[in-house]
Z-matrix of the N, CA and C atoms (Angstrom, degrees):
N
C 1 1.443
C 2 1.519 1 110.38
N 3 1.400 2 126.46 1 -34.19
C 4 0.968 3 127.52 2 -178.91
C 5 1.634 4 106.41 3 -80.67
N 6 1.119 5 143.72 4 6.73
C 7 1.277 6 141.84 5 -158.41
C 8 1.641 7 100.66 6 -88.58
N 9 1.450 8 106.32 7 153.71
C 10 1.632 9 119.26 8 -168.95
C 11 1.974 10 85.27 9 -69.96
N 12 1.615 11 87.37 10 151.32
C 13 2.144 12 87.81 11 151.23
C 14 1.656 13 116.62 12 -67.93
N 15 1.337 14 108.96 13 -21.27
C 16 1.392 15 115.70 14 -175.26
C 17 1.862 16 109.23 15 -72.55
N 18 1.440 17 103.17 16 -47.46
C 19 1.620 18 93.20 17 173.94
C 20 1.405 19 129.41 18 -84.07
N 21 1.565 20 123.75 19 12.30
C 22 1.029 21 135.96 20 162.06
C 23 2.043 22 110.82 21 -17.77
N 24 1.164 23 128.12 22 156.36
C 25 1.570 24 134.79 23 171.68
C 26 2.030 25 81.37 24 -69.78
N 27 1.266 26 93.18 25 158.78
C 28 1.495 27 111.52 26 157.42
C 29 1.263 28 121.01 27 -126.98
N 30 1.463 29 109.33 28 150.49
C 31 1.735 30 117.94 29 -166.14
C 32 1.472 31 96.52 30 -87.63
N 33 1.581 32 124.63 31 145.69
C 34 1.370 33 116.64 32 168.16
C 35 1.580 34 102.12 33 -87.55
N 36 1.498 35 113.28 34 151.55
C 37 1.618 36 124.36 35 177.98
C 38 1.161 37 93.13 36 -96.29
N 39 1.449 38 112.33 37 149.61
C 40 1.395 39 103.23 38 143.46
C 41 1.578 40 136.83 39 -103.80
N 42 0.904 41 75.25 40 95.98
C 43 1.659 42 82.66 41 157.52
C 44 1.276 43 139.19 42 -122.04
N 45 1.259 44 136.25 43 -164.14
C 46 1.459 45 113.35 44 171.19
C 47 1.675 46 121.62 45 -93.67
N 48 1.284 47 123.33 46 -3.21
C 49 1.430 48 113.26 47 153.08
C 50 1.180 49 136.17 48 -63.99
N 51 1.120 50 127.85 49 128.78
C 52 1.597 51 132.59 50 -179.16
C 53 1.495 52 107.09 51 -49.48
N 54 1.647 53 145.08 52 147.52
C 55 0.505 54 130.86 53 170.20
C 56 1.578 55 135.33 54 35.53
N 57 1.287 56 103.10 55 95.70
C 58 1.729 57 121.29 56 -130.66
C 59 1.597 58 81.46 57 -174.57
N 60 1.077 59 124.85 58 61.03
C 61 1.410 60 130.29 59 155.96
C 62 1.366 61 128.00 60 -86.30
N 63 1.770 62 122.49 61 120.96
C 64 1.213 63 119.87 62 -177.70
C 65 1.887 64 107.30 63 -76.09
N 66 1.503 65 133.05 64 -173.58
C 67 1.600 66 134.69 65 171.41
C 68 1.386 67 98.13 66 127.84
N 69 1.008 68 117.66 67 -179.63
C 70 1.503 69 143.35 68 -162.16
C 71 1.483 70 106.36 69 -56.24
N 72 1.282 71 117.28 70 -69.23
C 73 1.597 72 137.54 71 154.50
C 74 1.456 73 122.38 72 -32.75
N 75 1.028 74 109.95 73 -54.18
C 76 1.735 75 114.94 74 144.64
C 77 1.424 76 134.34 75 -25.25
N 78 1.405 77 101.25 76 -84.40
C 79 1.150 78 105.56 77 -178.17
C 80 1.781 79 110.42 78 -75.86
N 81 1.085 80 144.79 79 5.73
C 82 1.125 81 160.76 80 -106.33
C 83 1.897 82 75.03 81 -147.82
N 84 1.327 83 104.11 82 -67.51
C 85 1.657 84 123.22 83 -156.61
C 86 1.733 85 97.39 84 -78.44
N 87 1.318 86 117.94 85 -26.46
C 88 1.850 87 106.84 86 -178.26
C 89 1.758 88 76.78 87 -100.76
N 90 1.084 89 155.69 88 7.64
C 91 1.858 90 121.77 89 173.23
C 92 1.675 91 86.71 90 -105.35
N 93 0.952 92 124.23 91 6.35
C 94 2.024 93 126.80 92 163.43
C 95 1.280 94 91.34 93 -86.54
N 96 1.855 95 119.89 94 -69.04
C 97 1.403 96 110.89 95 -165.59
C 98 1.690 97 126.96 96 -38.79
N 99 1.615 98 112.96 97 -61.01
C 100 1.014 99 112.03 98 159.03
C 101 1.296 100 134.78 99 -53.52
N 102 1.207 101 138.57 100 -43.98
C 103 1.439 102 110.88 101 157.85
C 104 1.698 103 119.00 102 -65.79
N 105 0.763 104 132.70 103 -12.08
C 106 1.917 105 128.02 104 158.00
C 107 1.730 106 94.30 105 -52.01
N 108 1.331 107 114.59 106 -60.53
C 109 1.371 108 109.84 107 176.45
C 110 1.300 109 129.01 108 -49.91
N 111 1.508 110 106.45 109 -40.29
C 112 1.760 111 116.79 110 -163.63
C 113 1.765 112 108.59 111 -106.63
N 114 1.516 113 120.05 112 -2.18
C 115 1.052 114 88.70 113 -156.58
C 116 1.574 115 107.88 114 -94.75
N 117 1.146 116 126.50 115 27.14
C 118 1.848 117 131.96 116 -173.60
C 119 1.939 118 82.62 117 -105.79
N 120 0.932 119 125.02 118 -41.86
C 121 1.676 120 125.73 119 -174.01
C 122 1.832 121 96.52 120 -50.39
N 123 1.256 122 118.13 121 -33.68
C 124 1.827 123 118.13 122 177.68
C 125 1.392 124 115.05 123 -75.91
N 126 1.113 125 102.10 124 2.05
C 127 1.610 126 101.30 125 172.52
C 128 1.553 127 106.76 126 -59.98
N 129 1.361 128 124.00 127 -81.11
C 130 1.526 129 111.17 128 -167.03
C 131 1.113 130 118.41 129 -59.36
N 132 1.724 131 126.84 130 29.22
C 133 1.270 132 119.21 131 163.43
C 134 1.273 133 114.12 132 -110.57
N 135 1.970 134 121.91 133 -8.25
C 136 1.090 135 99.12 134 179.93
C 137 1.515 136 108.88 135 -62.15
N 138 1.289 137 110.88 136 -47.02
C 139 2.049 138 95.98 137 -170.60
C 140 1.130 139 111.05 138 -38.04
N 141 1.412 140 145.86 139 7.26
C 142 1.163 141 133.62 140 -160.95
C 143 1.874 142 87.43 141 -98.16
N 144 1.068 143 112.39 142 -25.78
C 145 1.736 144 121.41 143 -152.93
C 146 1.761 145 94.90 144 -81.99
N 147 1.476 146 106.41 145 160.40
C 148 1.389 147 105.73 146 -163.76
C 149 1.548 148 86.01 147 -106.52
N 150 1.361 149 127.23 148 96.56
C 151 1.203 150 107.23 149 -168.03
C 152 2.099 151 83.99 150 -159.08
N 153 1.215 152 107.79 151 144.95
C 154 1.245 153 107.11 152 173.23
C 155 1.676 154 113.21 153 -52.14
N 156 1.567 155 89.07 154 162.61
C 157 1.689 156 106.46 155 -163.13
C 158 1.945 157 98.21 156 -60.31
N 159 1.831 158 105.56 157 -39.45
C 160 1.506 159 102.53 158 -176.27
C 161 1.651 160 117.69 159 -59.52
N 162 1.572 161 104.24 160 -42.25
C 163 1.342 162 103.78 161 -164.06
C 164 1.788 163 101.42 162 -78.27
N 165 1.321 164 130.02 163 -1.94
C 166 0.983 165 147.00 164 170.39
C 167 1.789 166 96.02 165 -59.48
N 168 1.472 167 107.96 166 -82.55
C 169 1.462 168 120.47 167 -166.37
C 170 1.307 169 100.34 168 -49.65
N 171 1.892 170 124.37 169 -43.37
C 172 1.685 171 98.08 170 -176.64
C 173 1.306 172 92.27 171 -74.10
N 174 1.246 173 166.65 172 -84.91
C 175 1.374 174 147.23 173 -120.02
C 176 1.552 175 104.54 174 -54.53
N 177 1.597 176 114.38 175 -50.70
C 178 1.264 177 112.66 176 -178.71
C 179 1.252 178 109.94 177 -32.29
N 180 1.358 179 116.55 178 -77.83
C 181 1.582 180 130.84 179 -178.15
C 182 1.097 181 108.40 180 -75.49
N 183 1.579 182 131.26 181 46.24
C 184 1.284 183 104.59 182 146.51
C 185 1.746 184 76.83 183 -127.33
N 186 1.099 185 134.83 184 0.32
C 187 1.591 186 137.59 185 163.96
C 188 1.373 187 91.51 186 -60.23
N 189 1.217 188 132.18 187 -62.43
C 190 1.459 189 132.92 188 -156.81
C 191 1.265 190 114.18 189 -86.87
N 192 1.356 191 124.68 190 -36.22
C 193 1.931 192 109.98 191 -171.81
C 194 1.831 193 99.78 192 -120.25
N 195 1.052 194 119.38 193 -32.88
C 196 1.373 195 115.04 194 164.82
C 197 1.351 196 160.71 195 -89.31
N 198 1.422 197 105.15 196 -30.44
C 199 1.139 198 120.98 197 174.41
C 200 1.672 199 115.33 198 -66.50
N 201 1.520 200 102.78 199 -41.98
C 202 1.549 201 117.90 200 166.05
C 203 1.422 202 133.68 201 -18.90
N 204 1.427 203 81.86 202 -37.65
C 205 1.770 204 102.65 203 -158.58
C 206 1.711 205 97.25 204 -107.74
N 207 1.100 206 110.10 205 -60.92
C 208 1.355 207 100.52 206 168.19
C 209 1.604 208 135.27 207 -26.27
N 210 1.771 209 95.63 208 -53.98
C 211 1.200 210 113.11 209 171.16
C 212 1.487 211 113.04 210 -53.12
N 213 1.502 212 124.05 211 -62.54
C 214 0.918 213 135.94 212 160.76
C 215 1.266 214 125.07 213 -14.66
N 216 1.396 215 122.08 214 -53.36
C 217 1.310 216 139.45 215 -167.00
C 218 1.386 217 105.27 216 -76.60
N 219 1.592 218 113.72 217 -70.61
C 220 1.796 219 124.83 218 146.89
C 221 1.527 220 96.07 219 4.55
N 222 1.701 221 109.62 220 -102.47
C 223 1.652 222 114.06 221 -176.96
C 224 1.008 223 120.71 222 -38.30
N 225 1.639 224 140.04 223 -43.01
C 226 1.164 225 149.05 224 -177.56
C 227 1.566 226 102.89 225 -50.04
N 228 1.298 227 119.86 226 -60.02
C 229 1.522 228 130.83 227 164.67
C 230 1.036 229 140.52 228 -30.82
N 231 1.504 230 107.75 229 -55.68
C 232 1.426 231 138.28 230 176.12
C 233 1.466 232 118.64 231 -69.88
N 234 2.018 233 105.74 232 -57.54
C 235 1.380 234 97.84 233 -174.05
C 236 2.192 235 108.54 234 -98.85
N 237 1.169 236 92.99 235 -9.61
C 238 1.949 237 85.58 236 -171.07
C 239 1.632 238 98.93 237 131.28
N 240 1.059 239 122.28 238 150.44
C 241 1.338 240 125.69 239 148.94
C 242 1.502 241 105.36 240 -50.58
N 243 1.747 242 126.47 241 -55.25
C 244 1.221 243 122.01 242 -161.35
C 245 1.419 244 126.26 243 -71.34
N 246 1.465 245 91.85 244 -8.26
C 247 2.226 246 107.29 245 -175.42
C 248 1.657 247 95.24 246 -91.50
N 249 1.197 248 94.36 247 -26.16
C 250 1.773 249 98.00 248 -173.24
C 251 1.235 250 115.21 249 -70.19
N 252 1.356 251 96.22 250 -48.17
C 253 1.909 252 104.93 251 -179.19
C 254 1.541 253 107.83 252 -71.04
N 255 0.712 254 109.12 253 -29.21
C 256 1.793 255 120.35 254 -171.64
C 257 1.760 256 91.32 255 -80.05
N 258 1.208 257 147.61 256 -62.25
C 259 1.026 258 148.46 257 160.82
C 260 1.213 259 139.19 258 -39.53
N 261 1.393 260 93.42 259 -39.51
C 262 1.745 261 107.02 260 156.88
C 263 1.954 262 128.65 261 -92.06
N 264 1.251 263 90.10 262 5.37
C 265 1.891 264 118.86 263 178.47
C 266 1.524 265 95.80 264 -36.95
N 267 1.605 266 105.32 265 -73.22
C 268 1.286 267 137.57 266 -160.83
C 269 1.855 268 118.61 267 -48.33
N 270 1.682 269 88.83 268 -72.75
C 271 1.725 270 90.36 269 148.83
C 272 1.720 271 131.64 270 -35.65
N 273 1.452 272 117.12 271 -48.71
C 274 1.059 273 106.54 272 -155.16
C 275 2.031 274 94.35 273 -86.26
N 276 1.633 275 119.40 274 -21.67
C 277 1.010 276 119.99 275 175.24
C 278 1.648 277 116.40 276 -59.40
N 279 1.496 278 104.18 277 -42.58
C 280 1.872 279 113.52 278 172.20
C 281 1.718 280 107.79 279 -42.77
N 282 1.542 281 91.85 280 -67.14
C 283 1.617 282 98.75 281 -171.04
C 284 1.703 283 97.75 282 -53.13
N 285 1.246 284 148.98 283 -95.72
C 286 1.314 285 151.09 284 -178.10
C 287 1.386 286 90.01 285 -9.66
N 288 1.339 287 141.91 286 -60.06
C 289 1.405 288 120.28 287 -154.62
C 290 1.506 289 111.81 288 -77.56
N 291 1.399 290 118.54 289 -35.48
C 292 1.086 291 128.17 290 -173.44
C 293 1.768 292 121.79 291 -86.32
N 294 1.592 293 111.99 292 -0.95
C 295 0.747 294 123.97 293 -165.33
C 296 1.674 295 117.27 294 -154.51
N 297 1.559 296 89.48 295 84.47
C 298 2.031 297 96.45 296 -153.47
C 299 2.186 298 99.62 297 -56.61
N 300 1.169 299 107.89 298 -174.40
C 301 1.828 300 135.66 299 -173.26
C 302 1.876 301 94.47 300 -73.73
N 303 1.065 302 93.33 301 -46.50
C 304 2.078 303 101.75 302 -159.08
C 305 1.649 304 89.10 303 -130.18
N 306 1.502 305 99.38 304 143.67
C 307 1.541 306 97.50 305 173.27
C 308 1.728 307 91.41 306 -134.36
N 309 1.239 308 114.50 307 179.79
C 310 1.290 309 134.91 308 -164.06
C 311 1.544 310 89.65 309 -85.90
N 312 1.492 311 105.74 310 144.45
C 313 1.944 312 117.35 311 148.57
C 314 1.697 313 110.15 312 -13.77
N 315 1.356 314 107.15 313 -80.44
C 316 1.266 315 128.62 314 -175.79
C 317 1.468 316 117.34 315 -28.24
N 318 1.417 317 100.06 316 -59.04
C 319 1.596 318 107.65 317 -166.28
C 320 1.172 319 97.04 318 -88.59
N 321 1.499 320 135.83 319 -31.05
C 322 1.501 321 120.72 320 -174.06
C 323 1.779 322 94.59 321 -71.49
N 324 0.905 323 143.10 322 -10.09
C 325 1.645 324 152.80 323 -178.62
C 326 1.858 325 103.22 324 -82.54
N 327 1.604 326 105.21 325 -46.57
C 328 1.452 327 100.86 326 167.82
C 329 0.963 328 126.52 327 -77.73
N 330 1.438 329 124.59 328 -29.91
C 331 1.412 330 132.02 329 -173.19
C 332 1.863 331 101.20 330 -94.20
N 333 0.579 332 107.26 331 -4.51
C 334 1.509 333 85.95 332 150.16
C 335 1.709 334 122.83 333 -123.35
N 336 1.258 335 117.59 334 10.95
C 337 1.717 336 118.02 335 151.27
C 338 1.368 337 114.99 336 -92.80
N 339 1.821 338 116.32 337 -5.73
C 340 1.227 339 105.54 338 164.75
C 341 1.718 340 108.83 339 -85.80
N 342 1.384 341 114.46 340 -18.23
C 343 1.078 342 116.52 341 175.95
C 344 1.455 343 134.33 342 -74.30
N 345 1.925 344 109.99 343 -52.15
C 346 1.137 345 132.82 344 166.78
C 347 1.883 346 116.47 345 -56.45
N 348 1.134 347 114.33 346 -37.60
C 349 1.276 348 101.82 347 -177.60
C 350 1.895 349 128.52 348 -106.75
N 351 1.542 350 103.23 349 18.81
C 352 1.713 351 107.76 350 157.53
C 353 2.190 352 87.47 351 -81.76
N 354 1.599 353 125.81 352 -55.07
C 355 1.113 354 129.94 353 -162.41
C 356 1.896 355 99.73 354 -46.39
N 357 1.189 356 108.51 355 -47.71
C 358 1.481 357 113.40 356 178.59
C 359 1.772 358 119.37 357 -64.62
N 360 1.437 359 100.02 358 -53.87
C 361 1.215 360 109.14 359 154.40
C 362 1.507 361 128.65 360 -16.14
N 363 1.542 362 106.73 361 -63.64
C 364 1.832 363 129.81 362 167.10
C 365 1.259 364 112.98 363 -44.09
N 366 2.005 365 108.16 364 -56.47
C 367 1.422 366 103.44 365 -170.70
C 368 1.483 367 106.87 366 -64.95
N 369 1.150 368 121.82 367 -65.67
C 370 1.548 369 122.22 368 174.77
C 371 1.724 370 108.28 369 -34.37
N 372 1.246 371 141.72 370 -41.36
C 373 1.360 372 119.77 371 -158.71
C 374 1.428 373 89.85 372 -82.33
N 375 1.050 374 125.48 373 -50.03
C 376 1.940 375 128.42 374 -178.45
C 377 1.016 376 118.87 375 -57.00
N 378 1.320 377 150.97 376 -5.41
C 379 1.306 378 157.23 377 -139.44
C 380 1.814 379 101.57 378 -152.36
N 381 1.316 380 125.40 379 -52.12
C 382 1.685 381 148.28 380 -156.64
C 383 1.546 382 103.50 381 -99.57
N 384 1.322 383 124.67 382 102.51
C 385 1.522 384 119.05 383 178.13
C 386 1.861 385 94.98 384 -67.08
N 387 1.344 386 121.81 385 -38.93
C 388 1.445 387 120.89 386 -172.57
C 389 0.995 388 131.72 387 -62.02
N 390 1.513 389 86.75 388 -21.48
C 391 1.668 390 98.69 389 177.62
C 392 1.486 391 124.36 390 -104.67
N 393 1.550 392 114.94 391 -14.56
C 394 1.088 393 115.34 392 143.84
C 395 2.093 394 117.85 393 -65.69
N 396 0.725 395 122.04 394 -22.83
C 397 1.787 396 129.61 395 -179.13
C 398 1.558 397 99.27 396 -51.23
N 399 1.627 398 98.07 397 -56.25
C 400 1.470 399 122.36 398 -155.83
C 401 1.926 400 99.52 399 -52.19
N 402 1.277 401 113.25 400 -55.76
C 403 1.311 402 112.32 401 179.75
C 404 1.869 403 114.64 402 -103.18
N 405 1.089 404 105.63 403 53.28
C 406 1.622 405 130.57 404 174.12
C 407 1.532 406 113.79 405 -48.18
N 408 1.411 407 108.91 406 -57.02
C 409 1.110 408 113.64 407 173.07
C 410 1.261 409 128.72 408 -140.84
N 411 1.460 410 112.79 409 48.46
C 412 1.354 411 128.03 410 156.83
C 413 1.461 412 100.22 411 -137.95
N 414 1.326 413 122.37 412 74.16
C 415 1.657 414 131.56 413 173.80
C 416 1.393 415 99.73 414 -80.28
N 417 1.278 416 120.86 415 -60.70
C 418 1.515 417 120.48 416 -160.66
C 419 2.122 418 111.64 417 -46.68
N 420 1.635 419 77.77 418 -53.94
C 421 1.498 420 87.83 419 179.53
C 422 1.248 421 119.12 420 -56.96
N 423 1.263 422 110.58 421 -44.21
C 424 1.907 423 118.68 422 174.03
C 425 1.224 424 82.90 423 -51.83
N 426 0.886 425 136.88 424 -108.73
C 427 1.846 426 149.14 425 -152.16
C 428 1.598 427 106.26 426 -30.25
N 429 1.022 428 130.86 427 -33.90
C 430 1.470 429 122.44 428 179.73
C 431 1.582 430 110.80 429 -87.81
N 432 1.423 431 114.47 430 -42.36
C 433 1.684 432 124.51 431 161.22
C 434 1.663 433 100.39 432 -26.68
N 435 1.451 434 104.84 433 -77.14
C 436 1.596 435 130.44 434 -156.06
C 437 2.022 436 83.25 435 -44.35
N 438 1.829 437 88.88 436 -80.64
C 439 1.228 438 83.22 437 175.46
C 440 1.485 439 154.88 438 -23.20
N 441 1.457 440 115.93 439 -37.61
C 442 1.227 441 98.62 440 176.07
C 443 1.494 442 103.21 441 -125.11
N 444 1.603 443 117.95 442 37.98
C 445 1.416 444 127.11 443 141.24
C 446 1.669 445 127.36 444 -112.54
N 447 0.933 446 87.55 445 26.58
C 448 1.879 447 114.39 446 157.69
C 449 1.421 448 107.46 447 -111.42
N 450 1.287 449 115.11 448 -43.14
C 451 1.627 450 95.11 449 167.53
C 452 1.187 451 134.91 450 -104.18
N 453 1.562 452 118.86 451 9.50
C 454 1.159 453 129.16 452 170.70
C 455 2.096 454 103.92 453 -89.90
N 456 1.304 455 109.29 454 -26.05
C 457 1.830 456 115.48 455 153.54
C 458 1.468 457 112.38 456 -50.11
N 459 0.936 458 108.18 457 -60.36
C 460 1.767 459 118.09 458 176.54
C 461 1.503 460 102.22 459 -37.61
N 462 1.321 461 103.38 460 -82.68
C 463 1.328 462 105.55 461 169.89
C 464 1.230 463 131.43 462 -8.85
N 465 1.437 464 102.64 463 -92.06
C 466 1.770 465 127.91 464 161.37
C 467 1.645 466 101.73 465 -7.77
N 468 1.579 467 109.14 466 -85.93
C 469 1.211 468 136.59 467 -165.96
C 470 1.803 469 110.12 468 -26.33
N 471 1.416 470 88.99 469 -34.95
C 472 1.647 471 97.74 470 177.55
C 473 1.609 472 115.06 471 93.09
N 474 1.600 473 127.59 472 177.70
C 475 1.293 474 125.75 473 168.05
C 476 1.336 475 125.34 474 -64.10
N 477 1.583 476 115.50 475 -36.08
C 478 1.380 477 119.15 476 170.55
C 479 1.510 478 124.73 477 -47.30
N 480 1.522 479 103.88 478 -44.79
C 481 1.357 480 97.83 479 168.23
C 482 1.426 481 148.54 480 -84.69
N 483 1.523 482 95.36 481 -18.90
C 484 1.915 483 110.65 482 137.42
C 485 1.018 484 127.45 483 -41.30
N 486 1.443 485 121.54 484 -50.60
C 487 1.516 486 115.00 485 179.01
C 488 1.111 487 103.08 486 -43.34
N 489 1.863 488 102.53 487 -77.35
C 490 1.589 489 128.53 488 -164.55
C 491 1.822 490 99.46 489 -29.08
N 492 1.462 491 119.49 490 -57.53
C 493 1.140 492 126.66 491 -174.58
C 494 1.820 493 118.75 492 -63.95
N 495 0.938 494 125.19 493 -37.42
C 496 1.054 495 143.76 494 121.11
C 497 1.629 496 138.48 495 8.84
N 498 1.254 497 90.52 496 -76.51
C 499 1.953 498 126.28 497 170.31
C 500 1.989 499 94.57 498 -63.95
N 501 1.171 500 124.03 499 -64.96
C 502 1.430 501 128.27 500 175.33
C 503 1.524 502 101.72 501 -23.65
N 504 1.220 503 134.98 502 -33.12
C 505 1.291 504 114.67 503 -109.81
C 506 1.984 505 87.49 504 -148.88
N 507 1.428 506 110.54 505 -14.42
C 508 1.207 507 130.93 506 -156.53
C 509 1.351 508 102.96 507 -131.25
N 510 1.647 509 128.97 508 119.83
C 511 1.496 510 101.35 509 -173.81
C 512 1.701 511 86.90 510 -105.97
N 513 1.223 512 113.15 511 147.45
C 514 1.517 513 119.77 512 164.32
C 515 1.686 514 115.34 513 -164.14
N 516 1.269 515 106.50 514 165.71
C 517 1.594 516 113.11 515 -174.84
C 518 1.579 517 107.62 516 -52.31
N 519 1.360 518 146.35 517 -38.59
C 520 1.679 519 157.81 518 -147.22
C 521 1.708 520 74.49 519 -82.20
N 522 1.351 521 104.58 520 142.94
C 523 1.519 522 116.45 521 162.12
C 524 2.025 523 112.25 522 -99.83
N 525 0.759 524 104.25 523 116.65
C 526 2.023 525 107.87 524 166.70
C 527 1.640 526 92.14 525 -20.02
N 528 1.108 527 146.33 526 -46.57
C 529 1.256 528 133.56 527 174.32
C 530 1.616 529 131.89 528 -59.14
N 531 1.151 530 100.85 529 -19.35
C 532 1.423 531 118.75 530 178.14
C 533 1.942 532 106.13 531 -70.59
N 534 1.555 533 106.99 532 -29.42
C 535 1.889 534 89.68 533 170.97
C 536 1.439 535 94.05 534 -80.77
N 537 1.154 536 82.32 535 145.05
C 538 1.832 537 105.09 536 164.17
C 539 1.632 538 105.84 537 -75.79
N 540 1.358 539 89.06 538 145.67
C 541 1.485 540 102.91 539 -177.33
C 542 1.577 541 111.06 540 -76.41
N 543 1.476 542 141.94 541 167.41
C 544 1.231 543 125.55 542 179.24
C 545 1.696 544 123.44 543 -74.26
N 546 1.307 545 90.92 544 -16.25
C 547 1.723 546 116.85 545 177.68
C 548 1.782 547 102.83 546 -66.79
N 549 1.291 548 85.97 547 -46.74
C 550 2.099 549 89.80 548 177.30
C 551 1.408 550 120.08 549 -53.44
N 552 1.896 551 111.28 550 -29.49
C 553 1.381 552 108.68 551 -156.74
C 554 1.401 553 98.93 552 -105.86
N 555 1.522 554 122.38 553 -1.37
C 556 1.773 555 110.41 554 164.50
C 557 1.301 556 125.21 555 -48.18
């Protein structure tokens, strides 16, 4: 009687992952997963919040570079590295499909003006009283536009430039020179 809801027995699912247990801890560990997934999508709602323009920008960014990971970690905890990876299988198969290794001249040219100019966008609204005026009262929409043409750039940009982006960000022995460029693999 005294026992946590968290240490409850767990039911096995079936499915085909090993250890893939439903219970408290479970479901506990996929409502972390999904927000690791969802929580950069709440960005164009902070403007909605009555909250100064600063405490605005940290929520933004902590929607976007922190909370992610945290969350992440949360699930990581809860369900296993192996429920995680298995859970996150799916995602990472979408992106690969939708988003080939090498992309063409062209699109690496689009995908990064879909990328480069929400980032420009920022400097100008923070800096430009006029240019904040200009979108007065269509914030939300600006913010979801911006939003999901920063990650539809990503996209574009292809896997090569994930790595590369990636590699920044990752220290290890392989040098950023080691992917071949898309020009290499004609």
């Amino acid at each position: 009687m005294g026992e946590s809801i968290l240490s409850s027995p767990p039911r096995p699912v079936a499915v085909g992952s090993p250890n893939l247990r439903t219970g408290p801890r479970f479901y506990a560990g996929v409502a972390f997963f999904i927000l690791f997934l969802t929580s950069p999508l709440f960005i164009p709602l902070v403007v909605l919040l009555p909250i100064p323009v600063g405490a605005q920008a940290a929520l933004s960014a902590g929607l976007a570079i922190g909370l992610p990971e945290v969350f992440g970690l949360i699930s990581i905890w809860l369900l296993g590295r192996e429920t995680f990876d298995y859970l996150l299988r799916p995602v990472k198969r979408f992106i690969d499909r939708v988003s080939p290794k090498f992309v063409s001249r062209r699109r690496h040219a689009v995908g990064l003006a879909m990328l480069l100019l929400p980032i420009a966008d920022a400097a100008l609204f923070m800096h430009w009283d006029d240019w904040r005026d200009l979108f007065a009262g269509h914030m939300l929409v600006h913010a979801i536009v911006w939003n999901v043409m920063i990650f539809s750039g990503f996209l574009m940009l292809g896997g090569s430039f994930r790595t590369k982006l990636r590699a920044l960000f990752v220290h290890s022995r392989r040098e950023i020179s080691d992917v071949p460029m898309a020009d290499e693999c004609r």
